[in-house]
N, C-alpha and C positions, 0 to 999 in steps of 0.2 A: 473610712467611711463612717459616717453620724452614724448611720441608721446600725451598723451593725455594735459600735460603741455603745450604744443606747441597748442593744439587744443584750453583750454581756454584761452591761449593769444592771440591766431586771433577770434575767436568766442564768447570769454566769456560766460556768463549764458546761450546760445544756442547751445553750443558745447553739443556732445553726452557724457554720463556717463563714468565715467571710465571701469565701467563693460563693456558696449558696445565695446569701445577700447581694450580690454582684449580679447572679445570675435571673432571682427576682424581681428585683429593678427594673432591670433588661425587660421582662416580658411585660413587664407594665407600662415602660415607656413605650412600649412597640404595640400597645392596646388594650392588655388584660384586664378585664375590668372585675373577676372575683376572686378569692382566694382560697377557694375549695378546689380541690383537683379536678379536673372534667375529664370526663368520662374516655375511654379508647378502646380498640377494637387488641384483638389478641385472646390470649389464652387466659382463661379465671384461673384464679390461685387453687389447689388446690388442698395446702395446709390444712391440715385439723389437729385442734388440741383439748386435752382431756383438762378439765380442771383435777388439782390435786384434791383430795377429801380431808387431808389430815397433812399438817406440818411433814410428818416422816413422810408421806406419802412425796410432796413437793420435795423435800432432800433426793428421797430415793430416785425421782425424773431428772434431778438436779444433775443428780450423779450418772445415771445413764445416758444422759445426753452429753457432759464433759468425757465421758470415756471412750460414747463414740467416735466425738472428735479431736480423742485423744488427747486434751490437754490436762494440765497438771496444775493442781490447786483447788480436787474434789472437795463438795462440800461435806 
């Protein structure tokens, strides 16, 4: 598809999937007319995040959130 060829020549490995671009398309041929997410009914996120104050500080969250989820290659 152009449009997703086009997306990894300006983006490269950040561009979205081809599926995603497939599935974009789609809702635009089918009427969409902006490209901001509208709005839905459901649960609000409830995530919160602490900025880090100092480099070690950001390592040190680094690391406790790779250990909670147990993966390997702390920072």
């Amino acid at each position: 598809m152009e449009i997703h060829r086009r997306m990894l020549a300006q983006y490269g490995q950040s561009a979205v999937s081809q599926r995603k671009v497939y599935e974009r398309v789609e809702r635009f041929k089918s009427g969409r007319t902006r490209v901001t997410d509208e709005g839905h009914s459901g649960r609000p996120s409830t995530s919160r995040s602490r900025k880090a104050s100092s480099p070690q500080e950001y390592r040190n969250q680094l690391n406790d959130i790779t250990n909670a989820l147990r993966c390997k290659g702390a920072v």
